[in-house]
FIVOKE-361985 format. One record per residue: residue in three letters; y, x, z of N, C-alpha, C, O in turn. Coordinates in steps of 0.05 Angstrom, whole numbers, plus 5000, padded with zeros to 4 digits. Atoms other than C-alpha are relative to their C-alpha. Last residue first. Layout:
REM residues N
ALAYXZYXZYXZYXZ...
***
This chain:
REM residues 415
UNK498750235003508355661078497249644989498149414986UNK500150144972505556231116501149684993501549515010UNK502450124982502856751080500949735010499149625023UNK501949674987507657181031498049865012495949925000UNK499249774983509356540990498850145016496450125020UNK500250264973506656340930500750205022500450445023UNK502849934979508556660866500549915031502549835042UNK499049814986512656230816498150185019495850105021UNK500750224980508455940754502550265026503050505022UNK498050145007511956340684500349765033502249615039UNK496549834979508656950701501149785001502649805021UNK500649914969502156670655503450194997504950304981UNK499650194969503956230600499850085024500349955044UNK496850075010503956650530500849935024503050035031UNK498749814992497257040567502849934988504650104992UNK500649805023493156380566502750175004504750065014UNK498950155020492456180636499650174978498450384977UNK501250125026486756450679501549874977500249764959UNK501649935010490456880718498549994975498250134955UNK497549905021495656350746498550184981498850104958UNK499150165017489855950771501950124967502150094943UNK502149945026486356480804501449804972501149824948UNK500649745010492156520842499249994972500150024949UNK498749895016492355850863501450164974502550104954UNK500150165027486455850882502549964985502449994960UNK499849855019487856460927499049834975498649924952UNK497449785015493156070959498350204989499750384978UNK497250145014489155460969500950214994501350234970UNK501250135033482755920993501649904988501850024967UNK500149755009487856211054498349894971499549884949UNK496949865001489455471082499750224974500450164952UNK499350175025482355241080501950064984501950094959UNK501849925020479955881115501149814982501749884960UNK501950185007485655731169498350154980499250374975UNK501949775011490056341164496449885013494349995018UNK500449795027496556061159497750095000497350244981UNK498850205020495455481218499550194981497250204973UNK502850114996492955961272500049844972498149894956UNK501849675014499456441252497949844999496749884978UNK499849875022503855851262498550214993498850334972UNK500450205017500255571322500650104972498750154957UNK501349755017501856291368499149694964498949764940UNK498449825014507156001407499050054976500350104956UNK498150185013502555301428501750204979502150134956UNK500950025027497255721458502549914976502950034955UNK501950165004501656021510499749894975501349914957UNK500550265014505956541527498149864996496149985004UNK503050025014505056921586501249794983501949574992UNK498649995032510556771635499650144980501650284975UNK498750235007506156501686502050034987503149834978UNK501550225021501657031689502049794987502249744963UNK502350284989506757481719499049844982500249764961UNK499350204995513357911712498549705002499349475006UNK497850024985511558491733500449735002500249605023UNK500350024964505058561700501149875019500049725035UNK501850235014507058441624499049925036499149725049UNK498450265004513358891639497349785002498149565011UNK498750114952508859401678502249754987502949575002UNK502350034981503759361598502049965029501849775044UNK500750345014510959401552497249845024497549625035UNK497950234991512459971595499249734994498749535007UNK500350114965505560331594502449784996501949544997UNK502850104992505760311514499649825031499249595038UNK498450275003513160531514497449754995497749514996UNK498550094979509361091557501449734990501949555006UNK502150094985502761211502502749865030502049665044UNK497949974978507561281443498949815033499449595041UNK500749714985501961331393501550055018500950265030UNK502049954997504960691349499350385005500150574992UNK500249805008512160591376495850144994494650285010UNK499149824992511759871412499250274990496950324997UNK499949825019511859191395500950195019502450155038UNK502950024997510858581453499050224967496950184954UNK501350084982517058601476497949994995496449975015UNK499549684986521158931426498449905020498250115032UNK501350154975518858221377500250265020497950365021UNK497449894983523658441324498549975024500050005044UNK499049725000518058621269502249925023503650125027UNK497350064998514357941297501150244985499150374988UNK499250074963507057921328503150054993504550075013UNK502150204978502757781258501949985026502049775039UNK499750165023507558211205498949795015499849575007UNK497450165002508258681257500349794981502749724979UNK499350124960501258841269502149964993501849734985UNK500250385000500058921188501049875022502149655023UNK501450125029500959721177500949775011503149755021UNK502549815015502759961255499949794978500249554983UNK497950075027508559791304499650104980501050284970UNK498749805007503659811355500650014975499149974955UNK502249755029500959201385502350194997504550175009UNK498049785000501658771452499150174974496950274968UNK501949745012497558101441502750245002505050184996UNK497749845005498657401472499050344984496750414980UNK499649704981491957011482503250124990503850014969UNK497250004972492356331472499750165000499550195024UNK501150024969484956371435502749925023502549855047UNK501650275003486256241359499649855039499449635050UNK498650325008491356721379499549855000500749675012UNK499249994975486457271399502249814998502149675018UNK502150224980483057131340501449875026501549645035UNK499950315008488357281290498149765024498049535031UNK497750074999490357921328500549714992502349564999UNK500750024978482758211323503149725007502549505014UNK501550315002482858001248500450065031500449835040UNK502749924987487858761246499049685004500949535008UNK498950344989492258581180497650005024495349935019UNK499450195022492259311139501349745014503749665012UNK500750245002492359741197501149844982503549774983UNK499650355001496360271196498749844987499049804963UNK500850045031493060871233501249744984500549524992UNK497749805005495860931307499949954967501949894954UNK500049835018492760261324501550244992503950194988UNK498149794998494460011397500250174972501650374972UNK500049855025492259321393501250304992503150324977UNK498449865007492559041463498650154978496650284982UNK502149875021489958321479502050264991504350214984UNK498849865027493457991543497950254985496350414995UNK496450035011491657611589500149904980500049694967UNK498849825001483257721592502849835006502549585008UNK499149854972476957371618502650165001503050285021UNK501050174983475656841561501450195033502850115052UNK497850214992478157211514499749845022501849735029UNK497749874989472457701522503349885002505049955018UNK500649864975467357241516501650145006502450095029UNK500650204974470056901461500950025019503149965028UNK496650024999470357581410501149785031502349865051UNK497850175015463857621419502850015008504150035029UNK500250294990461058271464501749774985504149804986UNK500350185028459159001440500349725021498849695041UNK502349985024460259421503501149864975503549854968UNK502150244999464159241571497049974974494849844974UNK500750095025467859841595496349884993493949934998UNK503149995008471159781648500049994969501549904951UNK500749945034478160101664497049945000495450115008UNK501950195003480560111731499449834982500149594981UNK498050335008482860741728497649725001495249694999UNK499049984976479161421772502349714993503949605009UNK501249924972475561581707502349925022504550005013UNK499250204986479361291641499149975027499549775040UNK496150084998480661841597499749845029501149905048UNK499149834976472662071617502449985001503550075021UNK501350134969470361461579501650175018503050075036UNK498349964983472661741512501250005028503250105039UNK499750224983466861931478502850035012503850255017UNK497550164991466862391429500649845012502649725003UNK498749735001460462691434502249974999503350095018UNK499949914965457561981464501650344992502850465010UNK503049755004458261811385500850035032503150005041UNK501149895018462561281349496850165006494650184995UNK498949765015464060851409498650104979496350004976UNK500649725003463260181403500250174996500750234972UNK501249815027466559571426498350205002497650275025UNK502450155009469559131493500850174966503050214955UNK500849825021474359581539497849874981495749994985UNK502349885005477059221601499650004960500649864942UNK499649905027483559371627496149974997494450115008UNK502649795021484359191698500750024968502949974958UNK500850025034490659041737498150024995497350195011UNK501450255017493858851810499149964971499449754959UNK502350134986497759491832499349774982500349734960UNK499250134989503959851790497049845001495849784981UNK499550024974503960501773499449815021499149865045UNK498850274979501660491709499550055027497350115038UNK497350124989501061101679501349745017503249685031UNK499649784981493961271670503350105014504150255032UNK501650164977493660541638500550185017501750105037UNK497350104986498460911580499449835021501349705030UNK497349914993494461441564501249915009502750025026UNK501450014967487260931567503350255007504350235030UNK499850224986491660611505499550055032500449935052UNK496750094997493561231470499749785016501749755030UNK497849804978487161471476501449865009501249755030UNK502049954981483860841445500950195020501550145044UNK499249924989488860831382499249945034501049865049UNK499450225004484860541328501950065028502049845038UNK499250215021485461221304501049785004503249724994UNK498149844995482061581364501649814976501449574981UNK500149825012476361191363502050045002503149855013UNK498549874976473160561401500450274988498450404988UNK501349724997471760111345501650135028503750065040UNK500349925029474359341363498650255007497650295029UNK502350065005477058961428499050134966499950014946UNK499949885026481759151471497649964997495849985014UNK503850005017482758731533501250174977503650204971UNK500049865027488458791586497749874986496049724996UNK503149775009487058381661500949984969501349764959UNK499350135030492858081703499050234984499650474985UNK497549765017489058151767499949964985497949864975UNK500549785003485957591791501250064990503049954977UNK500949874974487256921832499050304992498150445011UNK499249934982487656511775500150125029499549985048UNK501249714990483856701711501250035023501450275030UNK497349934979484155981692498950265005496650325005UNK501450014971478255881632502550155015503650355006UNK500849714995481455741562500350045023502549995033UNK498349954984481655081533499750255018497350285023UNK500049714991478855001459502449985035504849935033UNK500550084972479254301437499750235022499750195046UNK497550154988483054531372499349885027501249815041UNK500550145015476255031366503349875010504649975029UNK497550044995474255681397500749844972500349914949UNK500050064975466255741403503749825001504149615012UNK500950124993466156261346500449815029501049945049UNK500549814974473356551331497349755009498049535016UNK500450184977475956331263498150115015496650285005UNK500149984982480656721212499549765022501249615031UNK501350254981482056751144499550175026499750425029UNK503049964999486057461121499149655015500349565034UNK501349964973493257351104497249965001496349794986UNK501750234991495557271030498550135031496950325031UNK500349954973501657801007497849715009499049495008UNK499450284967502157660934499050135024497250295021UNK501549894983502458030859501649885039503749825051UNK502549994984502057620815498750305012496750445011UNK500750264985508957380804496849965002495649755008UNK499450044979511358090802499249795010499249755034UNK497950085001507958280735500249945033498149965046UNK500150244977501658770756502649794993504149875011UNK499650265023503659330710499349765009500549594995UNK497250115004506459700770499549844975501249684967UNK499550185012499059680797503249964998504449805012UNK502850244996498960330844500849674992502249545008UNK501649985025503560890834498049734993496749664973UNK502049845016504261080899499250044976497650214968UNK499349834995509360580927499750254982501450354967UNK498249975020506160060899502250224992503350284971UNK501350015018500060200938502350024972502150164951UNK500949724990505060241008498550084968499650274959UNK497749815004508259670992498850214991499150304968UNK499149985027501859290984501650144984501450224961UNK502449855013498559581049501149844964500249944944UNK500549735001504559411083498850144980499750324967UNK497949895014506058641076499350264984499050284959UNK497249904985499958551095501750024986501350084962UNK500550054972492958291065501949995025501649875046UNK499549914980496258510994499049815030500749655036UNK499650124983493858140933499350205025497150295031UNK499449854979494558430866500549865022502649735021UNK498350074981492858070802499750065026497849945035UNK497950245005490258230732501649945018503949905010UNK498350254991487358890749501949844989504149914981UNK500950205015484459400687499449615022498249405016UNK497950145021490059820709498349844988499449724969UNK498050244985486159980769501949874981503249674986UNK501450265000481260420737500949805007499649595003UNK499950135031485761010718499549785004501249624996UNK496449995015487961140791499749954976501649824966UNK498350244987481260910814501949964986502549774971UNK500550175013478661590777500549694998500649574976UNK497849965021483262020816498249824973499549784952UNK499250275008480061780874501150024972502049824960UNK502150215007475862360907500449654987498949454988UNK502949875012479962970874497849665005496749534987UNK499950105029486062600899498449994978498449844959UNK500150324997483662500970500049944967498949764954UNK502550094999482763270970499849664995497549584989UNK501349885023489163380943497249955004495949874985UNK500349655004492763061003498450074974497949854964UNK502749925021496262380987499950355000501350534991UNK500750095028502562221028496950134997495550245013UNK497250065008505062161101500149984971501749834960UNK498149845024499062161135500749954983499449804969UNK500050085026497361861195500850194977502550374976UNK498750125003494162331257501349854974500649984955UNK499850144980488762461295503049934996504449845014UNK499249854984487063051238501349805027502449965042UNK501649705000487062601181501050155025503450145031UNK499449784976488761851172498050255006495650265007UNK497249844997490861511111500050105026502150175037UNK498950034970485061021128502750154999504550105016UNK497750214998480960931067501549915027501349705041UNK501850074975476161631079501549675003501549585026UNK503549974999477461881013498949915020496449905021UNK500449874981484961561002495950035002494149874997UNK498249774994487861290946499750115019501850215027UNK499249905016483160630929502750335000504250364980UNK502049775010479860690998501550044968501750274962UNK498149805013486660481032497450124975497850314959UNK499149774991485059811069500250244974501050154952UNK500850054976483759081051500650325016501350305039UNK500149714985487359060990499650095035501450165051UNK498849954977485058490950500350235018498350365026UNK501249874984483358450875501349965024503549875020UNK497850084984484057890817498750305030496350335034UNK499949874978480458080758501549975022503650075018UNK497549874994480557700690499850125030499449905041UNK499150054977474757680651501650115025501550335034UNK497150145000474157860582500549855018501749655011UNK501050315009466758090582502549845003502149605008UNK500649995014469158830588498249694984497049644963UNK498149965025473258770627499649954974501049864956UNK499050194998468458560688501749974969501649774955UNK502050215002464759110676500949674995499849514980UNK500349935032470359560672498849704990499649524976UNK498050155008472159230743499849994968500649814953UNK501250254992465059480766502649824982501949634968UNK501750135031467060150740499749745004500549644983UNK498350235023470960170808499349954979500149744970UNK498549855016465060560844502149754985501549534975UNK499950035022463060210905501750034982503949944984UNK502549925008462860540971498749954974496950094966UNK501049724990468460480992498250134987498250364978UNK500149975024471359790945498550375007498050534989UNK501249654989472759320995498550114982496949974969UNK498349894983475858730949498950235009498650424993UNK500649734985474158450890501950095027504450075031UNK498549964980474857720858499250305014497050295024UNK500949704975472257640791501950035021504350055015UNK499549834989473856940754499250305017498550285040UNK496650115011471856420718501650264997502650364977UNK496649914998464856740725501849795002500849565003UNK498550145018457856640689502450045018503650205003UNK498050264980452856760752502449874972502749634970UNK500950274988448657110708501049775008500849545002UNK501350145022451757530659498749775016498649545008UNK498050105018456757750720498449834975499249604971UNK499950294985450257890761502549894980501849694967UNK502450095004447958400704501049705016500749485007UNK499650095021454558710696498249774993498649614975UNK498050304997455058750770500249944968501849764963UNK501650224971448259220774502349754989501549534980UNK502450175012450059610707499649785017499149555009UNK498250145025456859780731497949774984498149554974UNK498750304978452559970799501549894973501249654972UNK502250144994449160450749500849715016500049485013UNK500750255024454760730714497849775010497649545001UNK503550185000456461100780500149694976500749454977UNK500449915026463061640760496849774999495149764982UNK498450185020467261420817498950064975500550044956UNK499450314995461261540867502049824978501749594971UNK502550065014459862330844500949564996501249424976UNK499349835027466262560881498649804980499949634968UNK498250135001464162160947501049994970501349784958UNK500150215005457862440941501849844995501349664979UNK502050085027458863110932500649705000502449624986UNK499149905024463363130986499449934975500649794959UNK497250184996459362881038500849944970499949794953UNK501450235009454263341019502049744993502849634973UNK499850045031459063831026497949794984497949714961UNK497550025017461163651092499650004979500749834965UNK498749814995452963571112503049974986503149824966UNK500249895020448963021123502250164999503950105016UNK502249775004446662571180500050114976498150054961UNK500049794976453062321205497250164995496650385004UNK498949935011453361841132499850285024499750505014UNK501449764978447161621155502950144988502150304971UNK500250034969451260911156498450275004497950345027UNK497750044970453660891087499550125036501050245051UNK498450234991447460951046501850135017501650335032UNK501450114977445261601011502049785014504449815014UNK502049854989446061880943499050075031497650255040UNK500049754998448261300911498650145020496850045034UNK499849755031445460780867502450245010503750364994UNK498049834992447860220925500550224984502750334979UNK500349784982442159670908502850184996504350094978UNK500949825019445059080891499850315009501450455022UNK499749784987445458500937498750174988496350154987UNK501049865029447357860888500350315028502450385037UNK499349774999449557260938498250184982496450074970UNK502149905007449756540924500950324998502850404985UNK500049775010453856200968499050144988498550315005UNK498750105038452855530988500450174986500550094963UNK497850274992452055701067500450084976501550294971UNK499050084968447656281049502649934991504450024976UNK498150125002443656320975501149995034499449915050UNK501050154978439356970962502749845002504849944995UNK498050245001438457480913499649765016497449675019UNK499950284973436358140930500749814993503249824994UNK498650245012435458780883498549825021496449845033UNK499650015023432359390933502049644988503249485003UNK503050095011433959650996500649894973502849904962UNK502549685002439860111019497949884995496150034999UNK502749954990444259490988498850185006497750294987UNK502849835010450159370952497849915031497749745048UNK500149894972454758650958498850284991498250284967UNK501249725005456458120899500250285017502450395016UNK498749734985458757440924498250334997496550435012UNK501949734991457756770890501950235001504250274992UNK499749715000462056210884497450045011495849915025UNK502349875002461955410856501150385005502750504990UNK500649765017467555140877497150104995495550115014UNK501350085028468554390913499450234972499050154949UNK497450115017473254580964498249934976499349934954UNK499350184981467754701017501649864980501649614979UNK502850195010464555220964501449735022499949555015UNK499050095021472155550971497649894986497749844962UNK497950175007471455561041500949934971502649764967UNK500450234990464955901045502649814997502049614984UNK502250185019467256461002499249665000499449494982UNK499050125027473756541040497849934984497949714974UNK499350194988470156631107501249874970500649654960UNK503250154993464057141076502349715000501549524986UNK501650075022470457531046498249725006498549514994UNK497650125016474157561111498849944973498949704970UNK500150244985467557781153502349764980501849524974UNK502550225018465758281095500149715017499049515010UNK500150115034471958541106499049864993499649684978UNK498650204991472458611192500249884963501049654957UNK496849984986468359231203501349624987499749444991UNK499349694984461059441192502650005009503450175024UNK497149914995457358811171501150165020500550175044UNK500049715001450658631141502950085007504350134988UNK499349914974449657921151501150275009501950315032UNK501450084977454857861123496549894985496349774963UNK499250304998457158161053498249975026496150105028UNK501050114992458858931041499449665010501449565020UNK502049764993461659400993497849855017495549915011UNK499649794977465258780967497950244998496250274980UNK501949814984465058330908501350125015503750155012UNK499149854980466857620900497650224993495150204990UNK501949824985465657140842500850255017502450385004UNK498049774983469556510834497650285003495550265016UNK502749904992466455870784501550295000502750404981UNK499749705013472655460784497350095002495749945014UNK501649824985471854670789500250284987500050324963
***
């Protein structure tokens, strides 16, 4: 038995994007496997401790100078400040030094890391425990963790990003082992500078868990015969996840018998995008389970312009039969093929967009793949599946330092 501890920025219920869901799934699965874990989170309220599904969680207050979510009620230089200020917070070092004395360890597992200062890893270091991290998106080298500015990606590290990370960049060398979500988002880190002392046999590509309430191996998915062959996108609605680009390339189709409906939230009615899609037949459906919207669609389209680490929308929509069109973005090819020209297409390229969409039209429900294609991806990214490979891991980690490198590293996801 290991004793595993996880931190994030955030742990369910509390959740803002697709991390704390991947965390929450691996926790639970590695109390399933006979582990003892806990999961270390912040908080805009005070110290919390509380057990869900076997878990024992540690929600520590946040110790900066205002939660996450008013982030729209405060000024650029506020902003600023804060961000700046964040890699220098002894206090959260204090917070996980405290649950670390408690919970006792094997291991530290970290991943989303926005809002929490990397000291935490010190923390960890400092009681001779070894660190395993995951790279769920960009915040170590980027201030907003997205590598995207101005509506579009970017190509390296601006100066402002460097100002709000350049403490990371020290703090990351006190990682033991490197685990990429994607291909991409590892490259991309190594690229940069980011863990070359890492030996090679720990550092790993591990796919995010992934299960879709409701949708099970008995799972059969409601006929949609007799209607138009209907789109879905499902996630934030923002320029980024590529939302334009998607109602761009609906305003092109020519060709009769479609909808497109729209399930998420926008940021702000001041950017809204609604008015792309006036005079299309384009609903939009709100906040609704994942399910629910499988249930009524085709095909699932991912248009990210930003690259996406490993989008979870892509895992579901599998779980479901669905097929998925994405843009040849961060992780989407690593999930729907790099040769797959049929169902890949130039991310922001709103016409090889439409095509792929009058191909999907043209040629009819009935040649639609089906559940059966997508099995290999359903298979890798089981919860059981994904805990094995980061037990593993932890395994190699914990040897004594004559013996570690010597195990091979496991493969990218899928074996």
């Amino acid at each position: 038995m290991t004793r595993i501890l996880h931190l994030s920025m955030l742990y369910p219920p509390h959740i803002m994007g697709g991390a704390e869901r991947s965390v929450a799934l691996l926790s639970e699965a590695l109390v399933a496997a006979g582990h003892e874990v806990a999961a270390a989170c912040i908080t805009p309220t005070g110290w919390k401790e509380e057990l869900r599904n076997g878990v024992k969680v540690y929600r520590m207050p946040h110790e900066t100078d205002f939660w996450p979510e008013e982030w729209p009620e405060h000024t650029v230089l506020e902003r600023g400040i804060r961000r700046f200020k964040q890699q220098f917070n002894t206090r959260i070092e204090a917070h996980f030094g405290r649950v670390i004395d408690d919970f006792k360890p094997d291991v530290v597992h970290t991943h989303s890391l926005l809002d929490v200062s990397t000291r935490v890893w010190l923390a960890a270091k400092a009681r001779g425990l070894p660190v395993v991290h995951t790279l769920r998106d960009f915040d170590l080298v980027c201030g907003n963790a997205a590598m995207f500015h101005d509506g579009k990606r970017c190509e390296k590290r601006h100066l402002e990003c460097k100002a709000f990370t350049f403490m990371k960049a020290i703090h990351h060398k006190a990682v033991d082992a490197v685990v990429g979500v994607g291909a991409g988002i590892l490259q991309s880190h190594l690229d940069m500078g980011y863990f070359a002392h890492v030996p090679q046999a720990r550092r790993r590509v591990i796919w995010n868990p992934a299960i879709v309430e409701g949708i099970d191996a008995g799972y059969v998915k409601p006929s949609l015969q007799g209607r138009p062959i209907t789109f879905g996108y499902l996630g934030r609605i923002n320029i980024e996840k590529g939302v334009g680009t998607l109602l761009e390339a609906a305003a092109q189709l020519k060709l009769p018998d479609w909808r497109l409906l729209i399930a998420g939230k926008e940021a702000s009615e001041q950017d809204s995008l609604k008015p792309l899609s006036e005079g299309l037949p384009v609903d939009w459906v709100g906040f609704v389970p994942p399910r629910e919207l499988f249930d009524q669609i085709d095909v699932l389209i991912v248009p990210s312009i930003w690259a996406e680490p490993l989008p979870r929308t892509i895992l579901e929509a599998y779980a479901a039969g669905v097929p998925v069109i994405g843009a040849d973005s961060g992780g989407i090819p690593d999930l729907i093929g790099r040769d797959n020209a049929d169902w890949l297409y130039p991310p922001g390229d709103a016409q090889a967009l439409a095509r792929r969409m009058a191909t999907v039209i043209a040629r009819g429900r009935a040649a639609l793949p089906g559940r059966a294609a997508f099995s290999h991806i359903v298979e890798a990214t089981t919860p059981a599946k994904v805990a094995r490979r980061y037990l593993d891991l932890y395994d190699e980690v914990r040897q004594p330092p004559q013996t570690q490198g010597l195990t091979q590293p496991g493969a990218a996801v899928g074996a």
